[in-house]
PAZAPA-4460 file (N, C-alpha, C; in steps of 0.05 Angstrom, whole numbers, plus 32768, in hexadecimal, padded with zeros to 4 digits):
% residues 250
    n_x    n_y    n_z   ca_x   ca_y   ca_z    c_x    c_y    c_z   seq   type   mol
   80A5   8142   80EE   80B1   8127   80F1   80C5   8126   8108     1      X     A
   80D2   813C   8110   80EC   813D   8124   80DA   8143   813B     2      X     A
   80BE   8147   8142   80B8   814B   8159   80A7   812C   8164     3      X     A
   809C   8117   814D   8096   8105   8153   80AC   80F5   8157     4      X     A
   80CC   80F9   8145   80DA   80E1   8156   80E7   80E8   8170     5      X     A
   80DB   8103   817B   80E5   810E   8196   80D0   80FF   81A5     6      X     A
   80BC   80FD   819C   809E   80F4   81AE   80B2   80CE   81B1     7      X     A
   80B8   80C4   819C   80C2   80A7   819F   80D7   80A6   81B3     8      X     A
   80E9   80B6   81A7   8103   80BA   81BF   80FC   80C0   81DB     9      X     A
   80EB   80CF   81E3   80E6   80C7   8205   80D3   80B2   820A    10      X     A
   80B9   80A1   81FE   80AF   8092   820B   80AC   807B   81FD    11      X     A
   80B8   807B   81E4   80BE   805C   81D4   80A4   804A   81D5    12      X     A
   808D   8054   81D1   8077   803F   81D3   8069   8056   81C4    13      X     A
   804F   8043   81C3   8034   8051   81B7   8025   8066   81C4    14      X     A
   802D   8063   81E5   801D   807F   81F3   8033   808F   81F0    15      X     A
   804A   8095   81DF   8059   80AD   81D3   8044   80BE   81CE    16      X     A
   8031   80BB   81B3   8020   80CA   81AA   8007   80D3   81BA    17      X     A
   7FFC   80E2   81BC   7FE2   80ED   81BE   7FCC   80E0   81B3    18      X     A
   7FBC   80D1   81C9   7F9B   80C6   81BD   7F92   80E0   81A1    19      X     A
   7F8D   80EA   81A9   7F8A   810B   8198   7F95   8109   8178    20      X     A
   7FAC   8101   8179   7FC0   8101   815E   7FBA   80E9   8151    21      X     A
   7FB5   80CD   8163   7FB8   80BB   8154   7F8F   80B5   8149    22      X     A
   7F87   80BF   8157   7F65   80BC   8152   7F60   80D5   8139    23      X     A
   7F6E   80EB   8137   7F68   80FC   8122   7F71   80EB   8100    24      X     A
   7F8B   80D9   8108   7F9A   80D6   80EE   7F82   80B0   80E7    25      X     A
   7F7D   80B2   80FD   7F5F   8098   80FD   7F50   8098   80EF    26      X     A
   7F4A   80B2   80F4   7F2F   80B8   80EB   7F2E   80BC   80CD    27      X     A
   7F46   80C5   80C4   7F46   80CC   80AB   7F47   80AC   8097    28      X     A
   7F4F   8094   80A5   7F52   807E   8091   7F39   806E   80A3    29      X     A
   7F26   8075   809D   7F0B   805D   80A5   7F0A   803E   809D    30      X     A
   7F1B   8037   8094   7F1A   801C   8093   7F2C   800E   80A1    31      X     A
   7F3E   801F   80B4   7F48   8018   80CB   7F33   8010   80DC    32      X     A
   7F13   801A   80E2   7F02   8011   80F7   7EF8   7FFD   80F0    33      X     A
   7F05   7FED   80D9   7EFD   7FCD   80E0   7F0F   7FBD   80F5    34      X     A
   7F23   7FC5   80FD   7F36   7FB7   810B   7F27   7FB6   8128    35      X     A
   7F23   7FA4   8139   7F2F   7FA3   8156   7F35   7FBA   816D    36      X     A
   7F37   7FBA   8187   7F47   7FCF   818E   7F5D   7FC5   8192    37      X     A
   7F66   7FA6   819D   7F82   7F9E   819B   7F8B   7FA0   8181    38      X     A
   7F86   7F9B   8169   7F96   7F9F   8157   7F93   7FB8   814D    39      X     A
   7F84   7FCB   814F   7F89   7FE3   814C   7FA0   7FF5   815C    40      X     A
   7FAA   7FE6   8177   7FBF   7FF2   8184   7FDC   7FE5   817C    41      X     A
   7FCE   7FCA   8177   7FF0   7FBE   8166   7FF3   7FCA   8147    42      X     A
   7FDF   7FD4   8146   7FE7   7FDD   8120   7FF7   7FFB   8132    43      X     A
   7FEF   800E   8141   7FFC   8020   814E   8017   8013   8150    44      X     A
   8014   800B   815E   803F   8005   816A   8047   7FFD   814C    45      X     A
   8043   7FF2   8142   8056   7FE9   812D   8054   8007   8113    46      X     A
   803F   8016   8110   8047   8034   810A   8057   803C   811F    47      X     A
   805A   803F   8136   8074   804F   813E   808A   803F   8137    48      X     A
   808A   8022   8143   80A7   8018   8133   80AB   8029   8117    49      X     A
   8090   801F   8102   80A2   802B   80EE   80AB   8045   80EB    50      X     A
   809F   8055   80F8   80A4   8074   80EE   80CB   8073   8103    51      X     A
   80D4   8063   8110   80F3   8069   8120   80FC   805A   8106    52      X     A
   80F1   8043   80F5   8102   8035   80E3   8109   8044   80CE    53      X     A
   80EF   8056   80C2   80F8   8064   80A2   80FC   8079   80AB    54      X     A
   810C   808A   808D   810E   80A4   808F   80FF   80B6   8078    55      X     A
   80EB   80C1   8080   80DE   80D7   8073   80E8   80EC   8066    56      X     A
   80E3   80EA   804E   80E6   8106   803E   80D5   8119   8030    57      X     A
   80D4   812E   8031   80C8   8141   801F   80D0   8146   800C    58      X     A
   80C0   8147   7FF3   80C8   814D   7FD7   80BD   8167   7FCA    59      X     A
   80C2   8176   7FC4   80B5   818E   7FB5   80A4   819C   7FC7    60      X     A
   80B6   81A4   7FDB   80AE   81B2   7FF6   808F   81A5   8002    61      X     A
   808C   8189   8004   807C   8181   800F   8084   817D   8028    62      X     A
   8071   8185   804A   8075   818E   8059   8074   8172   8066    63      X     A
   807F   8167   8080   8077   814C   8087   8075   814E   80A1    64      X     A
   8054   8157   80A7   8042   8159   80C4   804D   813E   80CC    65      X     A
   803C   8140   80E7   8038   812C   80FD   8019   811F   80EA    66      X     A
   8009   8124   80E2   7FF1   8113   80D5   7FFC   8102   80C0    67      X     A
   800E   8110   80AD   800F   8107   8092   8022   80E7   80A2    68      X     A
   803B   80F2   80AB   804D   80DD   80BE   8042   80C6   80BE    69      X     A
   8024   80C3   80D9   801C   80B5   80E0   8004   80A8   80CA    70      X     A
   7FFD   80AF   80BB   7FE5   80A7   80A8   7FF5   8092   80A1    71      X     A
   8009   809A   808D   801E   8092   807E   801C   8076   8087    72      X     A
   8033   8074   80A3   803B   805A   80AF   801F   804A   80B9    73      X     A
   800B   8055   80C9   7FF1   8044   80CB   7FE7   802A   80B6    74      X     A
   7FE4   8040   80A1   7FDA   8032   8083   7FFA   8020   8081    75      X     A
   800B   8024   807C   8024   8019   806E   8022   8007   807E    76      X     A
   8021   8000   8095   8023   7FE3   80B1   800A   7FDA   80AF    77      X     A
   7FEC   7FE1   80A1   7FD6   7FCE   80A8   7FDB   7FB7   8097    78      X     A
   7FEE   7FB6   8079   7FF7   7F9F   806C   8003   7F8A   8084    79      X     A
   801B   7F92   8091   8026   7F7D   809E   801B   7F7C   80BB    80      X     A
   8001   7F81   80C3   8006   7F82   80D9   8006   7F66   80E5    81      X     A
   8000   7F53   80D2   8004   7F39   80E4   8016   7F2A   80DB    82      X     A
   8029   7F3C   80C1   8042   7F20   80B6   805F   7F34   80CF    83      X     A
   8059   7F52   80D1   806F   7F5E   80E4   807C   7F73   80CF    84      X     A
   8092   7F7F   80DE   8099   7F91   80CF   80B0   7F8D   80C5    85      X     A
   80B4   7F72   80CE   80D3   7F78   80B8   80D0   7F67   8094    86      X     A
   80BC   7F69   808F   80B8   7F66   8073   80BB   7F82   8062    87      X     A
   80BE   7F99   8071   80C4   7FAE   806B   80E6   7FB8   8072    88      X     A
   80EE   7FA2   8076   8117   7FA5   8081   8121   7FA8   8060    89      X     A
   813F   7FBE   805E   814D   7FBF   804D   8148   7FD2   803A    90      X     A
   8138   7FE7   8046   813B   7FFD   803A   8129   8012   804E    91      X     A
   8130   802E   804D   811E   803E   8068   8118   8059   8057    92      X     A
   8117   805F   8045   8108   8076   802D   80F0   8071   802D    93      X     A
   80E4   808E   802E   80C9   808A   802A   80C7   80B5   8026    94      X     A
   80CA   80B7   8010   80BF   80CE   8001   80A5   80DD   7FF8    95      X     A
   809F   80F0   8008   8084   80FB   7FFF   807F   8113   7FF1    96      X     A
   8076   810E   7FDB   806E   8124   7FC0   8058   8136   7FC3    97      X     A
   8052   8154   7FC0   8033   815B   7FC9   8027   8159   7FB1    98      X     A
   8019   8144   7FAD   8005   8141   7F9E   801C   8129   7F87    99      X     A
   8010   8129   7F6B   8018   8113   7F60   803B   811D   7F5B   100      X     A
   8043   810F   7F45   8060   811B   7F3B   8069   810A   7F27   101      X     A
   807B   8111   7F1B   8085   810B   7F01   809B   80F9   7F00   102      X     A
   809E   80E1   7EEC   80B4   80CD   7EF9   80B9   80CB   7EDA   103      X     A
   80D9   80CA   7ED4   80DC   80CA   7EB4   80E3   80B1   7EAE   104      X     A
   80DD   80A8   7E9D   80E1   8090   7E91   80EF   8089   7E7A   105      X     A
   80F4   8075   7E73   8106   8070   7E56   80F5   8056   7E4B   106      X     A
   80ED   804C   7E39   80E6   8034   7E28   80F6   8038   7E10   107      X     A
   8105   8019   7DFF   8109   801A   7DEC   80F7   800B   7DDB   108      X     A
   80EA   8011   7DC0   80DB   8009   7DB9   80DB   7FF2   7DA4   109      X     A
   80DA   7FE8   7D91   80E2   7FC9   7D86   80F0   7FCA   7D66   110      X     A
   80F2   7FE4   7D68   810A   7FEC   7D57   8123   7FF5   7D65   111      X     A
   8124   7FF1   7D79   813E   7FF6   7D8A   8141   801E   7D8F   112      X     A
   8128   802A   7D96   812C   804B   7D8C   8126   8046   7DAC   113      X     A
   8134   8055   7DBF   8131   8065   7DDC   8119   807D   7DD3   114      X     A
   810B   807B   7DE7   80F4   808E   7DE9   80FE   8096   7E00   115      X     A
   8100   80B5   7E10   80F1   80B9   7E2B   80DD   80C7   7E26   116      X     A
   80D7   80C4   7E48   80B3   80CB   7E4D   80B7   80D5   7E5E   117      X     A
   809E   80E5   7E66   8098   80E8   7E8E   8079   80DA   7E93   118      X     A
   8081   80CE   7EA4   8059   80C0   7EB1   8056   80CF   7ECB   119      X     A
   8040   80D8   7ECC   803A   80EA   7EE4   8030   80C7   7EF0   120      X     A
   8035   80C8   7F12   802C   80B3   7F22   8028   80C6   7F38   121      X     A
   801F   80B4   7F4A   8016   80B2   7F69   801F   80AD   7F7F   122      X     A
   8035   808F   7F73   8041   8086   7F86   8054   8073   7F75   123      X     A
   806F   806C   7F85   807A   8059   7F74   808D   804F   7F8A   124      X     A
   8090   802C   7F88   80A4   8021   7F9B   80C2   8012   7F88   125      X     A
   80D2   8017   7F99   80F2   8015   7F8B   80F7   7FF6   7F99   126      X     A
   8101   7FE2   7F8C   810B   7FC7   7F91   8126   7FD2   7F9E   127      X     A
   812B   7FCC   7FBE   813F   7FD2   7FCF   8141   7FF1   7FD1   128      X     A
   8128   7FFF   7FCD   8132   801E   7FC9   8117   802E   7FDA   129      X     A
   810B   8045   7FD7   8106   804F   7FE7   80E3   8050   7FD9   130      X     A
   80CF   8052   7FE4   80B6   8057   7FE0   80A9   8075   7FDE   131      X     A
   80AC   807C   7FCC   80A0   809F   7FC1   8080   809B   7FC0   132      X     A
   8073   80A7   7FD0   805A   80B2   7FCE   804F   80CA   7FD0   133      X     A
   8037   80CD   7FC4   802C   80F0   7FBA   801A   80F1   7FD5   134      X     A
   8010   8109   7FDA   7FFD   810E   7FEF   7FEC   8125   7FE9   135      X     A
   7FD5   8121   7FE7   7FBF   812E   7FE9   7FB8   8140   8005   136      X     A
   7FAD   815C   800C   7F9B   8160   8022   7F84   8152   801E   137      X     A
   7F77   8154   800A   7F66   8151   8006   7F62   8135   7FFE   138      X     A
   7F56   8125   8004   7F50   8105   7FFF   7F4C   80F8   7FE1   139      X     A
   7F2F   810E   7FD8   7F20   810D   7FC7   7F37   810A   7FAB   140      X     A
   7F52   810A   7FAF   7F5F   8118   7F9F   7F65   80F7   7F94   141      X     A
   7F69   80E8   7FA4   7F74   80D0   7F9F   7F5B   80BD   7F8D   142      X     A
   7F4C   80CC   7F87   7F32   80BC   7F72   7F34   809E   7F80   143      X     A
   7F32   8097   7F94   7F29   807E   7FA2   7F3C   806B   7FA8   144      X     A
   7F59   807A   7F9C   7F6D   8064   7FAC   7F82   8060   7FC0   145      X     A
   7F89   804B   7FC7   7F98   8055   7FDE   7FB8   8053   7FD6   146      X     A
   7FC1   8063   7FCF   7FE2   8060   7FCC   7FFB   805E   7FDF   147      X     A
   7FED   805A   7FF7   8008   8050   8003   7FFB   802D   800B   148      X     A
   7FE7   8026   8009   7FE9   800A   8012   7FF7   7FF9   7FF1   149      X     A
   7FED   800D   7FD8   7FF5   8004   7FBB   800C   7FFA   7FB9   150      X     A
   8021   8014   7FCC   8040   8014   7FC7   804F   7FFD   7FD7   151      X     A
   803E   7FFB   7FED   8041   7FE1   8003   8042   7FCF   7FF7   152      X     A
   8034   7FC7   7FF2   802B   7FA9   7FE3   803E   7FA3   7FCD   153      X     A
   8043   7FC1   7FBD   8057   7FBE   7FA4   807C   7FB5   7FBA   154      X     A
   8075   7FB7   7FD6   808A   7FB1   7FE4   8095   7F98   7FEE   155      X     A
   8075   7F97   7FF4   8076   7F72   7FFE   807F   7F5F   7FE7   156      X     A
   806C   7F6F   7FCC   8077   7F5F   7FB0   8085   7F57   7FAB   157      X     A
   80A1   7F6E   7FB8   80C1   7F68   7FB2   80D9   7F58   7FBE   158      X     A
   80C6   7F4D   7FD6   80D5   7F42   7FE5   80E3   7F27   7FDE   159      X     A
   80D9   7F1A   7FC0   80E4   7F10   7FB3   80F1   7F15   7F9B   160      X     A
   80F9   7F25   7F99   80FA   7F2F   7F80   80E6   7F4D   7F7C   161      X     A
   80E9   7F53   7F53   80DD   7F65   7F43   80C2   7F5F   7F50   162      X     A
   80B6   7F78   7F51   8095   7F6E   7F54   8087   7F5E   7F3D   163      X     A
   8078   7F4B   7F3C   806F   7F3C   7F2D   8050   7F36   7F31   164      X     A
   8044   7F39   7F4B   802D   7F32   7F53   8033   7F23   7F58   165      X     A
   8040   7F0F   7F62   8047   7EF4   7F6F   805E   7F01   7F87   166      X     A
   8058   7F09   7FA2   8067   7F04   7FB7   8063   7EE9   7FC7   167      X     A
   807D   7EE9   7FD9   8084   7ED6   7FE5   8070   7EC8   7FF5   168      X     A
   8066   7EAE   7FF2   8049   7EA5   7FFA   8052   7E96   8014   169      X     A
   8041   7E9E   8029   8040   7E87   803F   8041   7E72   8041   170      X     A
   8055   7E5D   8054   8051   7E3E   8056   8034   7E3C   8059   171      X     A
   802B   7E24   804D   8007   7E20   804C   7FF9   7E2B   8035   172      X     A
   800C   7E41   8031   7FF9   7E42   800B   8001   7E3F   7FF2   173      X     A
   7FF1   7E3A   7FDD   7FF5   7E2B   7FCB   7FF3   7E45   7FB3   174      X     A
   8014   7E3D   7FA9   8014   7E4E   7F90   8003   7E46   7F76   175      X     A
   7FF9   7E31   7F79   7FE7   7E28   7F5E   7FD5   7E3C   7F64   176      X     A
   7FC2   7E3E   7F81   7FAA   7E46   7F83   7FAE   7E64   7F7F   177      X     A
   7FC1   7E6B   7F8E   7FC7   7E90   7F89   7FC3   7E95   7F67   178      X     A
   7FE0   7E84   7F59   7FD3   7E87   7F32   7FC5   7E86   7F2D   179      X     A
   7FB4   7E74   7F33   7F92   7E7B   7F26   7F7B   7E7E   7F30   180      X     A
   7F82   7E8F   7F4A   7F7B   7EA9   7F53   7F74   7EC4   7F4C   181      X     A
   7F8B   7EC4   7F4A   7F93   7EE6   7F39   7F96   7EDF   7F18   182      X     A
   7F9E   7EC5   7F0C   7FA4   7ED4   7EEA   7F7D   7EC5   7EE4   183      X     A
   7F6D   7EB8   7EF1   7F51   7EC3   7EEB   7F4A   7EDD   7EEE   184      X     A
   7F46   7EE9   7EFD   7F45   7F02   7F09   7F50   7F14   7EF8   185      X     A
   7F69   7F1C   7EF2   7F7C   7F2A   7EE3   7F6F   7F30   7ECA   186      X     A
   7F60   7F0E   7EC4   7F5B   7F13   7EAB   7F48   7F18   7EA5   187      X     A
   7F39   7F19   7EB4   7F1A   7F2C   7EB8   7F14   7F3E   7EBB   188      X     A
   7F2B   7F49   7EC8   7F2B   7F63   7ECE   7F39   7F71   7EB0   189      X     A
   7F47   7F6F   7EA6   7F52   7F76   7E91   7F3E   7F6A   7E73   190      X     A
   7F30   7F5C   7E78   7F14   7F5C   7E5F   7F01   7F6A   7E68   191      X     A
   7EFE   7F7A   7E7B   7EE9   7F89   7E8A   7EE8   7FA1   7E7E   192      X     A
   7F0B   7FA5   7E83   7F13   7FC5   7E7C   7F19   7FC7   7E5D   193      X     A
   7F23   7FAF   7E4E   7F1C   7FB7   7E37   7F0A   7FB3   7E2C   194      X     A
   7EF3   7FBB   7E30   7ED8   7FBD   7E27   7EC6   7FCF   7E35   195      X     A
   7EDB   7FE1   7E3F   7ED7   7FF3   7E4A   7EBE   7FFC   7E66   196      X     A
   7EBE   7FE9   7E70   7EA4   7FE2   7E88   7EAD   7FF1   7E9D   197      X     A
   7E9A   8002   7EA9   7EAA   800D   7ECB   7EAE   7FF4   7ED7   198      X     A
   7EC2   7FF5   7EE5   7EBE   7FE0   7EFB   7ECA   7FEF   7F20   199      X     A
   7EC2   7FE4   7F28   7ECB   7FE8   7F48   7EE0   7FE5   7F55   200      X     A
   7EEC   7FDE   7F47   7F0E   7FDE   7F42   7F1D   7FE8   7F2F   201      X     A
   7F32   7FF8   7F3E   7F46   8011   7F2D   7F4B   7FFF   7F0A   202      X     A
   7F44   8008   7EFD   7F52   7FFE   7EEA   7F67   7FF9   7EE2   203      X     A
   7F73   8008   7EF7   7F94   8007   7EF6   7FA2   7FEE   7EF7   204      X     A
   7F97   7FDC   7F0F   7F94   7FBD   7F10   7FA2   7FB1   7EF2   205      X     A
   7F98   7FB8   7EE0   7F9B   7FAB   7EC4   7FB5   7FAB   7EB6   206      X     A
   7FC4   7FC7   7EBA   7FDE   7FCB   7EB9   7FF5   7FB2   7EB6   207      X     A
   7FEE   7FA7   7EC9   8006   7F8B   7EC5   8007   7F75   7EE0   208      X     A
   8000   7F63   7EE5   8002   7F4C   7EFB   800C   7F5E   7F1F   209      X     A
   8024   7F69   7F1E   802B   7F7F   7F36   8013   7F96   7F3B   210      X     A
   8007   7FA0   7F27   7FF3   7FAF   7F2B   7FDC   7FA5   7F38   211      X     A
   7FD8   7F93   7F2E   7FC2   7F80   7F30   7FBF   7F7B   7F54   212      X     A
   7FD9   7F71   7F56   7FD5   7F6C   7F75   7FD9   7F81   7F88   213      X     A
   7FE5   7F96   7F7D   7FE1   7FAD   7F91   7FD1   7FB7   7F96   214      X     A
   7FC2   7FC0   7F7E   7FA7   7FC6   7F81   7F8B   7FBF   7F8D   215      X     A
   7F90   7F9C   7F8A   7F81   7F91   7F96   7F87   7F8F   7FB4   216      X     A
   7F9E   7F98   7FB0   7FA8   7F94   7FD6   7F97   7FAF   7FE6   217      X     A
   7F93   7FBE   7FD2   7F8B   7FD6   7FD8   7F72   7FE0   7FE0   218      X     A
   7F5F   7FCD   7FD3   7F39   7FC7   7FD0   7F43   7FAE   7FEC   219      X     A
   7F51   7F99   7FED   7F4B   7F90   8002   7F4B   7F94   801A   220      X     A
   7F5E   7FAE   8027   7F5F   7FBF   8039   7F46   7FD0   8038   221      X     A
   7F41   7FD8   802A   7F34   7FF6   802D   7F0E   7FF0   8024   222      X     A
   7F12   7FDB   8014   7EF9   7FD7   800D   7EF8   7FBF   7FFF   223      X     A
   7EFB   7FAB   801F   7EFA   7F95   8015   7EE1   7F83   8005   224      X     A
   7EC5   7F89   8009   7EB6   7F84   800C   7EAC   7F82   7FDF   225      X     A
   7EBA   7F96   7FD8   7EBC   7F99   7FBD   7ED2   7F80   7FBA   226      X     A
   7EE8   7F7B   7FB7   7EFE   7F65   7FB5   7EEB   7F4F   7FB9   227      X     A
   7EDE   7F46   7FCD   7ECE   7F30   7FD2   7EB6   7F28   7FBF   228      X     A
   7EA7   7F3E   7FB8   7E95   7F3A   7FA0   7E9E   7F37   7F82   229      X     A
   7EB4   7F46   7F7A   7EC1   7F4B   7F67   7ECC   7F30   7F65   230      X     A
   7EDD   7F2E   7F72   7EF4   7F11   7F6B   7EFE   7F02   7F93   231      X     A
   7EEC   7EF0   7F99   7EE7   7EE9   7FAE   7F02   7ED2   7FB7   232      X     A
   7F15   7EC3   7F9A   7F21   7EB1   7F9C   7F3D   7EC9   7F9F   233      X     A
   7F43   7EDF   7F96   7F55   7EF4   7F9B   7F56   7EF7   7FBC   234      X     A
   7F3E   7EFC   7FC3   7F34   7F09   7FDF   7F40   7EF4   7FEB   235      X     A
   7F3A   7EDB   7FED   7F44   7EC7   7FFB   7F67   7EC6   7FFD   236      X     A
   7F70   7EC6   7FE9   7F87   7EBF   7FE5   7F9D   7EDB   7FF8   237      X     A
   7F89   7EF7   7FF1   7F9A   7F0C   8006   7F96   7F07   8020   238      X     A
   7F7E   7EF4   8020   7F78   7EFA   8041   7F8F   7EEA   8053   239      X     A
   7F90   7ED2   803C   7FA6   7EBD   8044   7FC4   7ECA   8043   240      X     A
   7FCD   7EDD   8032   7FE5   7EEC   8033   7FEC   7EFC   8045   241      X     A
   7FDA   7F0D   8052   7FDA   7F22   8063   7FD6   7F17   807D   242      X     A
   7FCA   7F08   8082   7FBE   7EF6   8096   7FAF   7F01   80A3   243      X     A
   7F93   7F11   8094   7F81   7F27   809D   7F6B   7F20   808C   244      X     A
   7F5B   7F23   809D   7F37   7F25   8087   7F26   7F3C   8092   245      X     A
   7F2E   7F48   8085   7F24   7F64   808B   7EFD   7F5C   808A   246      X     A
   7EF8   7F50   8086   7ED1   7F51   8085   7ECA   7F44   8097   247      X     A
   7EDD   7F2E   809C   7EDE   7F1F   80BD   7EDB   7F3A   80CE   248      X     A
   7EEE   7F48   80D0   7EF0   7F62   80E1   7ED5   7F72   80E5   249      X     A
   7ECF   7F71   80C9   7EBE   7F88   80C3   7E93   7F83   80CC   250      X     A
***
């Protein structure tokens, strides 16, 4: 990380890096080659902005390459690449775990008795606080999801507030249409899974309304084409949020 913000510190642009560096960490997220080549070079600059804005950490002697760096911020900026980056202002943490990790919890339960727990996760985003994610070498590890666009979205969520699945909607769209958007959807998705049906979407989705939209934020990036068949009035409504249609692209 201290030799890529040396690479920023002398040439402050995107030909800092090496064609070489930034086509290897490319190659590894293929649903970047729906983009453009102009917006494939603006989703670049706004990863280097971000990588001078946050500060990286390693957790449990996780090592933090020049690949992991740049994967990281690529994916984390294809959310905003057309709202900008300061929907990500007011906090610059961003922690990486090797592999999953353990987050302890407390619930009290309806007799008033404190429980703790530990939930092994993936990834988890803090309201005004810093974004912890796990990292795999290996891809295969992530059983099909993508956890840093998850934790994003759980970011954008917050920009009003607790995450709720309802972030801050653009002049021109209509909060009626977004509600019954997603709580159809939501609720389909969650009579799907309890009745135990595979479906093409993480089940995780089901979890609670914030899940719901991260997740889906997540199929709409990476595999939009599922979001569109699955729940087409969802698809619309991200495309209108993000101000991207990824199948247009594609």
């Amino acid at each position: 990380m201290i030799q890529i913000k040396n690479w920023l510190r002398r040439r402050h642009n995107v030909g800092a890096l090496p064609d070489t560096v930034w086509e290897a960490v490319e190659a590894s997220l293929p649903f970047l080659a729906r983009l453009d080549p102009a917006s494939r070079q603006r989703l670049r600059q706004l990863a280097i902005e971000f990588l001078e804005q946050k500060e990286f950490s390693g957790a449990a002697g996780q090592e933090l390459g020049h690949e992991l760096c740049l994967s990281v911020a690529l994916q984390a900026c294809l959310p905003v690449l057309n709202l900008g980056l300061a929907a990500y202002d007011g906090w610059v943490g961003i922690v990486i775990y090797p592999g999953d990790f353990v987050i302890p919890r407390s619930v009290v339960d309806e007799a008033g008795v404190l429980h703790d727990y530990e939930e092994v996760a993936l990834g988890e985003a803090w309201l005004g606080g810093p974004v912890v994610l796990s990292w795999f070498d290996d891809p295969s590890e992530y059983e099909g999801a993508n956890v840093v666009i998850h934790e994003f979205a759980h970011k954008l969520d917050m920009l009003n507030g607790d995450a709720d699945g309802l972030p801050p909607l653009h002049a021109g769209m209509s909060g009626e249409a977004w509600h019954d958007a997603f709580e159809a959807a939501y609720a389909d998705m969650c009579a799907r899974v309890d009745a135990e049906e595979d479906t093409l979407i993480d089940p995780y989705a089901t979890e609670d309304p914030a899940e719901f939209f991260a997740v889906t934020s997540e199929v709409f990036f990476v595999s939009p084409e599922v979001l569109f068949d699955e729940y087409p009035d969802v698809y619309r409504q991200l495309a209108a949020f993000y101000r991207q249609d990824p199948l247009a692209l594609g």
